[in-house]
DSSP file (Angstrom, degrees, kcal/mol; ACC not computed):
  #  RESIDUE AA STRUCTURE BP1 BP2  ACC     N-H-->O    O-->H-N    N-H-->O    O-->H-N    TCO  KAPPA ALPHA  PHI   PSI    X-CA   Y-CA   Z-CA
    1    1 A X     >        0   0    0      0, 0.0     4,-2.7     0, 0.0     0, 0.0   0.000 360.0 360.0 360.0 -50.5    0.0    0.0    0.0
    2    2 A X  H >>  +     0   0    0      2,-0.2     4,-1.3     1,-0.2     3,-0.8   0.988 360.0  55.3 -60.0 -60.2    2.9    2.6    0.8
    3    3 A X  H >> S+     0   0    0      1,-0.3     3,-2.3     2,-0.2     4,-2.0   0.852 107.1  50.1 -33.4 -75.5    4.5    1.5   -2.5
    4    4 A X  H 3> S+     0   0    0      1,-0.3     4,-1.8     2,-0.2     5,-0.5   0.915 110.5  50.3 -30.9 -48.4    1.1    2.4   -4.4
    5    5 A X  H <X S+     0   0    0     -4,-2.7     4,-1.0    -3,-0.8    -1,-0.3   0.897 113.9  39.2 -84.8 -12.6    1.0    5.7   -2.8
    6    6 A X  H <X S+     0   0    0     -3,-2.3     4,-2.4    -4,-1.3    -2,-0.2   0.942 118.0  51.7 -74.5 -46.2    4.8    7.0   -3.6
    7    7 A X  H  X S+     0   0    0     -4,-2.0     4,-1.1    -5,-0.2    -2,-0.2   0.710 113.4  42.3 -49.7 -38.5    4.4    5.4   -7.0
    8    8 A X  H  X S+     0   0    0     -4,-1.8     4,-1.9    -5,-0.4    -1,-0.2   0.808 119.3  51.0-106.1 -27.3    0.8    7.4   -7.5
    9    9 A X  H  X S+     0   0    0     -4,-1.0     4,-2.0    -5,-0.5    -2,-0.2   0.926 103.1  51.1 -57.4 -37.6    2.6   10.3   -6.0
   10   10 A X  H  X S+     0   0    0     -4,-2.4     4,-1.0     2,-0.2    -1,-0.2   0.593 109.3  59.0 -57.8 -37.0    5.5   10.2   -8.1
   11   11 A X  H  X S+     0   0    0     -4,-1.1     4,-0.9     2,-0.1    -1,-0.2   0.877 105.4  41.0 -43.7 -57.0    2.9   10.2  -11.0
   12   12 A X  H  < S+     0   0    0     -4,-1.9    -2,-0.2     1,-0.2    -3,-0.1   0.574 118.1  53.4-110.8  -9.1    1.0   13.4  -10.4
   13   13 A X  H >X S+     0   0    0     -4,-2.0     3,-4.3     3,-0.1     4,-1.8   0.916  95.8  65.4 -50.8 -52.2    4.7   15.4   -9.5
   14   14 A X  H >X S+     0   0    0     -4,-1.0     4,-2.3     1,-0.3     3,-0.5   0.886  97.4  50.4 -47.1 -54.7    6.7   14.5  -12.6
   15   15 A X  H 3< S+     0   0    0     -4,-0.9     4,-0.4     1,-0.3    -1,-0.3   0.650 105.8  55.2 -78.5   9.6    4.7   16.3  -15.0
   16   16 A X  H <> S+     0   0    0     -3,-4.3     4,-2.5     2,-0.2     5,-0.3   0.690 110.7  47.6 -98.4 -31.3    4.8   19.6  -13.0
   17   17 A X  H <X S+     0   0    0     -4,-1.8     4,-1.1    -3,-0.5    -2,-0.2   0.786 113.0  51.0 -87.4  -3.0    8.9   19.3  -13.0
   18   18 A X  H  < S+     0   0    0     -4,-2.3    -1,-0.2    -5,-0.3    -2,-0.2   0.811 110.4  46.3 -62.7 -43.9    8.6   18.6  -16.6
   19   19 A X  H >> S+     0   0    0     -4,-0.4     3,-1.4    -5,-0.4     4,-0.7   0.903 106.5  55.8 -61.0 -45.8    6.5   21.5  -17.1
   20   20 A X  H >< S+     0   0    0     -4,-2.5     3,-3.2     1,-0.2     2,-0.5   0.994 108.3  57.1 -65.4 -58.9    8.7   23.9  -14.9
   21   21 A X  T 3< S+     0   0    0     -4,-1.1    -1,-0.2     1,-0.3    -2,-0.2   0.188 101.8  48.2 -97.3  53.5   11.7   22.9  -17.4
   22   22 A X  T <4 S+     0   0    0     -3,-1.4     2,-0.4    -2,-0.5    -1,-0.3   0.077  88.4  99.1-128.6   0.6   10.5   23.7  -20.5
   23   23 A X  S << S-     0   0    0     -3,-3.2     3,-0.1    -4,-0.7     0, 0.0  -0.892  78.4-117.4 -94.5 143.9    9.4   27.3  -19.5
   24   24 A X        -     0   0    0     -2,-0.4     2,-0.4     1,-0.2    -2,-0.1  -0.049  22.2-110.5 -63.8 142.4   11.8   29.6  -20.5
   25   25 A X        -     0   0    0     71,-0.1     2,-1.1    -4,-0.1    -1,-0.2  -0.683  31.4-128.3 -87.4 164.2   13.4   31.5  -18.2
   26   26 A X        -     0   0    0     -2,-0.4     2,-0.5    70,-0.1    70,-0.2  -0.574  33.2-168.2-110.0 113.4   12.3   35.4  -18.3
   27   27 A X  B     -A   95   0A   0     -2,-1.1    68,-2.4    68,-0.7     2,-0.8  -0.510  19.7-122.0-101.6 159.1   15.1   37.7  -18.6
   28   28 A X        -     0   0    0     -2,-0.5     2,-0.2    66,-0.2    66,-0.2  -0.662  25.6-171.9-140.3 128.0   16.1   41.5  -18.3
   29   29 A X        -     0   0    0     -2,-0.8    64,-3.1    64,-0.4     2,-0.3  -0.618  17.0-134.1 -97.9 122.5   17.6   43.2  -20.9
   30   30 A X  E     +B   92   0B   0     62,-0.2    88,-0.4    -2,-0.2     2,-0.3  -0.698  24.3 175.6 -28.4  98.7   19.2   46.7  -21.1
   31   31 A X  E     -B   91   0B   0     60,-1.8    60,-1.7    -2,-0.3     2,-0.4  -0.992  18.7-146.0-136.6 136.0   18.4   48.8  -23.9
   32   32 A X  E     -BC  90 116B   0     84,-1.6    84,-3.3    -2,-0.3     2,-0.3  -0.818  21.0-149.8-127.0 125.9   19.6   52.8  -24.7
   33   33 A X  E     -BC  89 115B   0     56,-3.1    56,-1.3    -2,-0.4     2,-0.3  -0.803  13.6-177.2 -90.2 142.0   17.1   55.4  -26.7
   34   34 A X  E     +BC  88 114B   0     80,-1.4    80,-2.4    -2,-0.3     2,-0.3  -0.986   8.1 161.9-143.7 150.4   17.8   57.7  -28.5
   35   35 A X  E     -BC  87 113B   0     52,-1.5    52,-3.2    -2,-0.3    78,-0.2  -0.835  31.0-171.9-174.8 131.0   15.5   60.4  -30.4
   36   36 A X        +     0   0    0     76,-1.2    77,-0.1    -2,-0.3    50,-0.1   0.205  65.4 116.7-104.9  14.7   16.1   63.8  -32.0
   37   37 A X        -     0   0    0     75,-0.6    44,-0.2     1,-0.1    46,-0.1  -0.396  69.6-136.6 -75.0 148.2   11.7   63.7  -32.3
   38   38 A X  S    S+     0   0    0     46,-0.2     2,-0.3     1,-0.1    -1,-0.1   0.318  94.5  17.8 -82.4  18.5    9.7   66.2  -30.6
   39   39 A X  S    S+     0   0    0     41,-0.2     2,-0.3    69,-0.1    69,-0.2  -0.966  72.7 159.7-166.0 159.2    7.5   63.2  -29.8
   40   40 A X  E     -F   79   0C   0     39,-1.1    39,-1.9    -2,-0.3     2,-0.3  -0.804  12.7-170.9 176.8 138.5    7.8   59.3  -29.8
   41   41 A X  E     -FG  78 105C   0     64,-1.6    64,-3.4    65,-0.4    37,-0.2  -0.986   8.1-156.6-134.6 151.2    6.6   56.2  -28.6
   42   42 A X  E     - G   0 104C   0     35,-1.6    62,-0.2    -2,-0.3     2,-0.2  -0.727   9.3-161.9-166.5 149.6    7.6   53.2  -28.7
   43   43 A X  E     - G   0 103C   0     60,-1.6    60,-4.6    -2,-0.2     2,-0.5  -0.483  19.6-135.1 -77.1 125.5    5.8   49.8  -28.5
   44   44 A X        -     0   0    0     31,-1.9    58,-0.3    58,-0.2     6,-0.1  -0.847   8.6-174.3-105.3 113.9    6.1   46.1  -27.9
   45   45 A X        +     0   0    0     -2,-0.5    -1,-0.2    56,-0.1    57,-0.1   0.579  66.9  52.4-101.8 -25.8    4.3   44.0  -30.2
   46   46 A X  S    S-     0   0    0     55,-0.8    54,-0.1     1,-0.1    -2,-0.0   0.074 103.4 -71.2 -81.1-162.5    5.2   40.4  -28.0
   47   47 A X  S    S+     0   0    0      2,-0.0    49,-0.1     0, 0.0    -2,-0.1   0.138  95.6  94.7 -47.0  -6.7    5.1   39.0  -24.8
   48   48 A X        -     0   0    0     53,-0.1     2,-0.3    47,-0.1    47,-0.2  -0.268  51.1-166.6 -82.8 179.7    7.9   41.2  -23.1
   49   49 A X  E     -J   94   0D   0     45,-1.6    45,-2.4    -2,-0.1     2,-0.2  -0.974  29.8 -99.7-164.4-177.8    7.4   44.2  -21.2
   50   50 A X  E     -J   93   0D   0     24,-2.0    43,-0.2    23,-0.3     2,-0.2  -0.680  45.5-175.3-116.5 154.6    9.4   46.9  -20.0
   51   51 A X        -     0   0    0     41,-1.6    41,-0.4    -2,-0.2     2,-0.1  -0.619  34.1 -81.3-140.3 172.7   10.2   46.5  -15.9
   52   52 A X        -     0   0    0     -2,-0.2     2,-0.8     1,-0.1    -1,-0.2  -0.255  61.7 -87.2 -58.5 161.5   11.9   48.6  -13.3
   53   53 A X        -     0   0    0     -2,-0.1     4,-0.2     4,-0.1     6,-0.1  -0.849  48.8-115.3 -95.3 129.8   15.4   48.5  -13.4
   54   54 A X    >   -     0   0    0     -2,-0.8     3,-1.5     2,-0.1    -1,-0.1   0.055  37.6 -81.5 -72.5 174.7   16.5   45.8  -11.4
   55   55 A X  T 3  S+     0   0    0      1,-0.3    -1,-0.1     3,-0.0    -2,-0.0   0.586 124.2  47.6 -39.5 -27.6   18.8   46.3   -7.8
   56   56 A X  T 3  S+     0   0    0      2,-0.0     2,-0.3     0, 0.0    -1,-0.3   0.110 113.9  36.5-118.0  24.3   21.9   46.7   -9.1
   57   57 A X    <   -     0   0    0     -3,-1.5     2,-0.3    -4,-0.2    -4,-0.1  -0.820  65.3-138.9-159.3 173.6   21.3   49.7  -12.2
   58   58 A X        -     0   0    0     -2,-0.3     2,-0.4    -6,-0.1    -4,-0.1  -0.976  16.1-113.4-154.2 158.3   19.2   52.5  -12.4
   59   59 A X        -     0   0    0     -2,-0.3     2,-0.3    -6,-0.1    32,-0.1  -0.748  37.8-166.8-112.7 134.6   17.0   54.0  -15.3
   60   60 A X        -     0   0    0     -2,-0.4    30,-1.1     2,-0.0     2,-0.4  -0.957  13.8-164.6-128.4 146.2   18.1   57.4  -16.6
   61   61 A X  E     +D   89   0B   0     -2,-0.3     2,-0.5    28,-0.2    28,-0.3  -0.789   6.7 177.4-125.3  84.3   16.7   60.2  -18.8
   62   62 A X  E     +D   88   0B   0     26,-1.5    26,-0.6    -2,-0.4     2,-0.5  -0.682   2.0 174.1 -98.0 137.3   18.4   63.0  -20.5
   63   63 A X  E     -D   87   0B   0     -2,-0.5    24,-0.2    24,-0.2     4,-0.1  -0.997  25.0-143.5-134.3 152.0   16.6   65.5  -22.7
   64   64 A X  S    S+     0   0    0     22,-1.6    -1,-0.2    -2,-0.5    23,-0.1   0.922 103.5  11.9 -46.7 -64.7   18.5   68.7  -24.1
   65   65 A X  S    S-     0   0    0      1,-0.2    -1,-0.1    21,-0.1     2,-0.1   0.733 122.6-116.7 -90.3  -7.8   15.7   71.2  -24.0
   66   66 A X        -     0   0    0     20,-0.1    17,-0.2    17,-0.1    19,-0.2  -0.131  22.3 -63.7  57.0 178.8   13.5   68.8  -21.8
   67   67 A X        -     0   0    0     14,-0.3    14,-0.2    15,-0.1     3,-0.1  -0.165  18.5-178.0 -89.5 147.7   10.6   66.9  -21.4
   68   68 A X  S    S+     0   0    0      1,-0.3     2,-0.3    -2,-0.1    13,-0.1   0.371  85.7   1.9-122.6  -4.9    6.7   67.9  -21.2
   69   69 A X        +     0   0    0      2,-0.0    11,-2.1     0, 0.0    -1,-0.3  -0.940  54.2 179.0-174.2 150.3    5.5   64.3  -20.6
   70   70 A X  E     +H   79   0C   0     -2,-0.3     2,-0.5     9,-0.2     9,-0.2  -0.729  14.7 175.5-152.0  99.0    7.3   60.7  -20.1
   71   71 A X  E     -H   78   0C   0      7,-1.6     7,-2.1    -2,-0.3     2,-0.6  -0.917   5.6-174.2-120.9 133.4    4.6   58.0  -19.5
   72   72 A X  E     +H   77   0C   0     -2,-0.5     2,-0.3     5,-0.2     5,-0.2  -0.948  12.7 157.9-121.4 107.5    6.1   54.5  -19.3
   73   73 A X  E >   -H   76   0C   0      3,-3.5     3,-1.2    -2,-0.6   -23,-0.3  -0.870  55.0 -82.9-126.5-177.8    3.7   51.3  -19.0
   74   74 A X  T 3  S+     0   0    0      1,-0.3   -24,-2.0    -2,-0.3     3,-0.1   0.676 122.3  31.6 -40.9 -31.9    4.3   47.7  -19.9
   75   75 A X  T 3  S+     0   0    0    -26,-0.2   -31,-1.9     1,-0.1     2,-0.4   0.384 119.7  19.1-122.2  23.9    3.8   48.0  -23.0
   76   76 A X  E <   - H   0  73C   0     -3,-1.2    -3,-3.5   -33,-0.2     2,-0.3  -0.978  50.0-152.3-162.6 160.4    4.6   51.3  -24.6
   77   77 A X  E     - H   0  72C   0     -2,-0.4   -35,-1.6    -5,-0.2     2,-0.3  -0.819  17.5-168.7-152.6 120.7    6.8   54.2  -23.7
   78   78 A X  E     +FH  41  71C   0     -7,-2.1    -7,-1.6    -2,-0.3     2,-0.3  -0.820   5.8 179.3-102.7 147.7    6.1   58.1  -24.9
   79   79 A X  E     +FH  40  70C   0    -39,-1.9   -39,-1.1    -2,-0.3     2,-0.2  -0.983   8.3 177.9-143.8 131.2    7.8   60.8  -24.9
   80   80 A X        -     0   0    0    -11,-2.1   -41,-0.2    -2,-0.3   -42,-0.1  -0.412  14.2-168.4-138.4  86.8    7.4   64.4  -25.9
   81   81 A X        -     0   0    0     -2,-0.2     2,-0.7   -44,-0.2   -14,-0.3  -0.289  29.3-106.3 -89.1 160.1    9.6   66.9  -25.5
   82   82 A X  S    S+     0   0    0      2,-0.1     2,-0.2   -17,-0.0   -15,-0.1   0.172  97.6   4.8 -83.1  27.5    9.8   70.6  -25.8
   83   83 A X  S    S-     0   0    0     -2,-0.7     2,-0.6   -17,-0.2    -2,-0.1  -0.864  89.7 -88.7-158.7-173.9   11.6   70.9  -28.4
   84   84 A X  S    S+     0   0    0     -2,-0.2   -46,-0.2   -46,-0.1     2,-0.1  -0.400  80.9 146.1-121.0  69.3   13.1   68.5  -31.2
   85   85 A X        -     0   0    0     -2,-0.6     2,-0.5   -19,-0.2    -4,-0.1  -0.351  62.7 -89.7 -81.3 164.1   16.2   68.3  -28.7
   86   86 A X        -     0   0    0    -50,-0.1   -22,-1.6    -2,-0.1     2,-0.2  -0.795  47.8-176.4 -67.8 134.1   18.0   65.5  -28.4
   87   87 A X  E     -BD  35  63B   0    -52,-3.2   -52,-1.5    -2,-0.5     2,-0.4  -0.870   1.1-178.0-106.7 155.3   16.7   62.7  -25.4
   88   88 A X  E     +BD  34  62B   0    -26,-0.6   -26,-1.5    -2,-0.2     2,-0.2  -0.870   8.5 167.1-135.3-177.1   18.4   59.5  -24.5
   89   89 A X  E     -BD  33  61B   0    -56,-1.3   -56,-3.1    -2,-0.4     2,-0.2  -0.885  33.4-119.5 167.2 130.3   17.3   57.1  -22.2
   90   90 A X  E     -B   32   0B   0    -30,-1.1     2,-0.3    -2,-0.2   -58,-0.2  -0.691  28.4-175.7 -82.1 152.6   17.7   53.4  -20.6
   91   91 A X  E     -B   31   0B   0    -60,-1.7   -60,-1.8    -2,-0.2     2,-0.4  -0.926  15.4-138.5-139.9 155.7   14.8   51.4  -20.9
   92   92 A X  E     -B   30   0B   0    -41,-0.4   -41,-1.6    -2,-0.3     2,-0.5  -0.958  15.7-155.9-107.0 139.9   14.6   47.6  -19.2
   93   93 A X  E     -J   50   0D   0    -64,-3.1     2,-0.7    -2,-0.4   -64,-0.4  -0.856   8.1-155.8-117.6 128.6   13.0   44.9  -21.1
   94   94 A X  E     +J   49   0D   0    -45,-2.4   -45,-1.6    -2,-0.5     2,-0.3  -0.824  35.8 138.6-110.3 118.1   11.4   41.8  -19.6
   95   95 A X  B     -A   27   0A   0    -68,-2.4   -68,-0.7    -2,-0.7   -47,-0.1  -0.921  50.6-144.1-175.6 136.6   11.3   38.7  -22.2
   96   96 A X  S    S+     0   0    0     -2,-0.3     2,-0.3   -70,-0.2   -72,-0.1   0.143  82.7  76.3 -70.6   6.5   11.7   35.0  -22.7
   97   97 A X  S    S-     0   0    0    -70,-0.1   -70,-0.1   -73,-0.1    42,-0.0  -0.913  73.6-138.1-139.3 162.6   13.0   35.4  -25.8
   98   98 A X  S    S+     0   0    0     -2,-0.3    41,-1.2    41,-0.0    42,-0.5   0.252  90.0  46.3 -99.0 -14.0   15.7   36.3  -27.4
   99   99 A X  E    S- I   0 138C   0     39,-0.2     2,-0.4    40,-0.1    39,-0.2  -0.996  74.3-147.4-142.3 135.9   14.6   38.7  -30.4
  100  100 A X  E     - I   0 137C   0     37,-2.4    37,-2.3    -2,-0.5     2,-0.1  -0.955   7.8-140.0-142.1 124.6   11.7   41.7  -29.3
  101  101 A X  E     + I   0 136C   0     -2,-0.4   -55,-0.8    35,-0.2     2,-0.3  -0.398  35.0 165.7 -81.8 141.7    9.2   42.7  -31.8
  102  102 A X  E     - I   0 135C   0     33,-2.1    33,-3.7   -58,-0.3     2,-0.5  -0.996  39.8-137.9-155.6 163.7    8.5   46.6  -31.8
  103  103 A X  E     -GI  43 134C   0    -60,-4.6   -60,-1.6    -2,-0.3     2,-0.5  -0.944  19.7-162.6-136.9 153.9    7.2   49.1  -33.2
  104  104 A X  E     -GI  42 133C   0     29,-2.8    29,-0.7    -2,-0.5     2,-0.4  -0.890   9.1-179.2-119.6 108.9    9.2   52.7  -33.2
  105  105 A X  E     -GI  41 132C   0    -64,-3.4   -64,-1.6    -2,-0.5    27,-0.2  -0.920   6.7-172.3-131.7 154.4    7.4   55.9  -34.0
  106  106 A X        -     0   0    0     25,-1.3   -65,-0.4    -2,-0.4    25,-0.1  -0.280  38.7-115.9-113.1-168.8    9.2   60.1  -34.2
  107  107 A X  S    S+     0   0    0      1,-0.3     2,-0.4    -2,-0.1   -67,-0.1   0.249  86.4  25.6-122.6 -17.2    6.8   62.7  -34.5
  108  108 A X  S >  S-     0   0    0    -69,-0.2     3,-3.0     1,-0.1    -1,-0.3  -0.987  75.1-109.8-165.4 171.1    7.9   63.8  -37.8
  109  109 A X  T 3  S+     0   0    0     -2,-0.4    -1,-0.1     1,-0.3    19,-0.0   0.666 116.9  50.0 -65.4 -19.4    9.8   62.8  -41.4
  110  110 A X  T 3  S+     0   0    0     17,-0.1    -1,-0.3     2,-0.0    17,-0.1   0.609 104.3  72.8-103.7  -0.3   13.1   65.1  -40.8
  111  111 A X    <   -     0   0    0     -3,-3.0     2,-0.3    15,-0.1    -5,-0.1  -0.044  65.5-156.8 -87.9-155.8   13.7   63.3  -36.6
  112  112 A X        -     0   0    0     -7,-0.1   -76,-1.2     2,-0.0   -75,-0.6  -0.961   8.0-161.8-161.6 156.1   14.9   60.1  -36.3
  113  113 A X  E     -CE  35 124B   0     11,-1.4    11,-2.4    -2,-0.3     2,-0.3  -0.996  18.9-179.0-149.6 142.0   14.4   57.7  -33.0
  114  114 A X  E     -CE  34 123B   0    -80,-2.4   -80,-1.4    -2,-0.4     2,-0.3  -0.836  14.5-153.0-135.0 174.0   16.7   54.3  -32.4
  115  115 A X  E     -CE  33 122B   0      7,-1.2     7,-3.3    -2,-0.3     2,-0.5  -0.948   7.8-156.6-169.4 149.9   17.0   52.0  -30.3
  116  116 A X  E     +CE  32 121B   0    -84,-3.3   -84,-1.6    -2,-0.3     2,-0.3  -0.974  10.7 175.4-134.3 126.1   19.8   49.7  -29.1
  117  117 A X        -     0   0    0      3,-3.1   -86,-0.1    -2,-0.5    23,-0.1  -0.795  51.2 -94.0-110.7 160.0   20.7   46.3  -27.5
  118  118 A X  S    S+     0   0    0    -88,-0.4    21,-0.1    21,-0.3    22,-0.1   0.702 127.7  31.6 -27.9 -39.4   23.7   44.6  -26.9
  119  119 A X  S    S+     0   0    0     19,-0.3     2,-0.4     1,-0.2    -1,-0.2   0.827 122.9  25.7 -99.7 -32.6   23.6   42.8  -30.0
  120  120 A X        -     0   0    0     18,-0.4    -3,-3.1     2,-0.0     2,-0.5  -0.910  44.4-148.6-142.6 169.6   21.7   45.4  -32.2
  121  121 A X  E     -E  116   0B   0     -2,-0.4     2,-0.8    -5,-0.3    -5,-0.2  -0.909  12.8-173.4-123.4 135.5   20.6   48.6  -33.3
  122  122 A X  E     -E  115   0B   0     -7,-3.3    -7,-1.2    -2,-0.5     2,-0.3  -0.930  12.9-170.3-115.8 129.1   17.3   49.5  -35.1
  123  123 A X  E     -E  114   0B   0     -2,-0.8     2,-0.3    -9,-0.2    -9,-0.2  -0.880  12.7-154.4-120.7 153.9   16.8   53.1  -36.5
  124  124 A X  E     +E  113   0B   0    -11,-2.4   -11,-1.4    -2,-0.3    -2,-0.0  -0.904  36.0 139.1-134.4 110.9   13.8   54.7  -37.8
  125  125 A X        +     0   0    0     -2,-0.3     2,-0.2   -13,-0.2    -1,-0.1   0.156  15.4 151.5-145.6  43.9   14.4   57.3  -40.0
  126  126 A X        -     0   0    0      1,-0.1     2,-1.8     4,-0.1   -15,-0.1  -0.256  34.3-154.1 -58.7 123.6   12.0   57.0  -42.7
  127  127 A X        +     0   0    0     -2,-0.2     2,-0.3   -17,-0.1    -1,-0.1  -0.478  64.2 114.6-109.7  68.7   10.9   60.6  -44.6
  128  128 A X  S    S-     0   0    0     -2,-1.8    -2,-0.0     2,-0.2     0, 0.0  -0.961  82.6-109.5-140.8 146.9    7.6   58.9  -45.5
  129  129 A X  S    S+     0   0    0     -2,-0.3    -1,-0.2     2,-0.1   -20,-0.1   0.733 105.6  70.6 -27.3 -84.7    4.2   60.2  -44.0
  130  130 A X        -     0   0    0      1,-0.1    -2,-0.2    -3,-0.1    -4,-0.1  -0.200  64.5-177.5   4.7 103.8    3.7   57.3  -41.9
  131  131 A X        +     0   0    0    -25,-0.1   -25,-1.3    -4,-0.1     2,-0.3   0.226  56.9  94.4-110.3  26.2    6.4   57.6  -39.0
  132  132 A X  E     -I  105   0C   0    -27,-0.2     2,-0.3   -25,-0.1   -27,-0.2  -0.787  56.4-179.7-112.1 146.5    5.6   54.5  -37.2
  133  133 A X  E     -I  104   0C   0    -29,-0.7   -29,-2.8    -2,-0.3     2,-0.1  -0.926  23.6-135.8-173.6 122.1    8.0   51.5  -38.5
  134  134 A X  E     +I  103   0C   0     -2,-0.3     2,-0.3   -31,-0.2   -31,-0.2  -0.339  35.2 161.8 -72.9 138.2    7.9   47.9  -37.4
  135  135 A X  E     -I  102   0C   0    -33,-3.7   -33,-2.1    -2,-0.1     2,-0.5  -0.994  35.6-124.9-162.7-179.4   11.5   46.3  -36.6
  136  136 A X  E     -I  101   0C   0     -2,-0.3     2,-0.3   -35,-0.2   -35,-0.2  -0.994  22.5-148.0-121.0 115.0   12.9   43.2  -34.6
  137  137 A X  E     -I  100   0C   0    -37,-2.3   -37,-2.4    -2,-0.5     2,-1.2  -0.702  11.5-138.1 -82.9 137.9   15.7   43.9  -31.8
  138  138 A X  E     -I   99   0C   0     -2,-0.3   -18,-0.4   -39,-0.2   -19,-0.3  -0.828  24.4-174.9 -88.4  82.1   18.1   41.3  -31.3
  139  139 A X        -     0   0    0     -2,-1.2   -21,-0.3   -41,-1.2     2,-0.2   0.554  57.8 -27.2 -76.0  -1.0   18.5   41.0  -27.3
  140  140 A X        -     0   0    0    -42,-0.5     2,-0.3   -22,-0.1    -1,-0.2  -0.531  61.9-114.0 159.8 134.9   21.1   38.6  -26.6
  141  141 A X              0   0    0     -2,-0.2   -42,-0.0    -3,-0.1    -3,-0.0  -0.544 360.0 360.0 -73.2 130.2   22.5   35.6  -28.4
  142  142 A X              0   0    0     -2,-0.3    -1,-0.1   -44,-0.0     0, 0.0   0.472 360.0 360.0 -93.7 360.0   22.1   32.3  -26.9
């Protein structure tokens, strides 16, 4: 009877430590803005989201002329400042993957906004109507 009941235990654990090691772990990644726009957002089209910066960093903001508004949420980050000064900025990313889909919008065809990881850089500096422009960041090689 004790046999039966480690044995039926042993059952209904295994497939929860199977489960735990095939989810990804979720990591967080460092990434520098940069944007010469007098406005900009930009947006994460996956499953990441943008976090605090964890214990040992800190999240920074510079703008030339300043800011008039800096709203940061999980999934999007704007900025508009009062002039078409340069800003840069750290941002943290949270994500279980390795490549983070976004999309990167200036406020107008002559700025420009980037963005940068350890492994890549994505620029948007399209002088087409439409300033919003999908790209794929490469966060760290595995």
């Amino acid at each position: 009877m004790k046999h039966l009941l480690t044995t039926l235990l042993l059952i209904l654990i295994m497939p929860a430590f199977a489960a735990e090691e095939k989810e990804e772990e979720e990591k967080i990644y460092e990434l520098e803005f940069e944007t010469d726009s007098n406005w900009t957002s930009l947006e994460i089209r996956d499953d990441a989201v943008f976090v605090n910066a964890p214990a040992d960093n800190s999240m920074s903001i510079t703008a030339k002329d300043g800011l008039r508004a800096y709203t940061i949420s999980p999934k999007k980050v704007y900025l508009r400042a009062k002039s078409r000064g340069v800003v840069n900025m750290n941002l943290f990313v949270k994500s279980k993957n390795n490549v983070l889909g976004l999309t990167l919008c200036k406020g107008s065809r002559n700025s420009y906004s980037w963005i940068k990881s350890d492994e890549s850089r994505q620029k948007n500096d399209l002088k087409e109507q439409d300033h919003c422009e999908q790209h794929a960041l490469v966060l760290n090689l595995f």
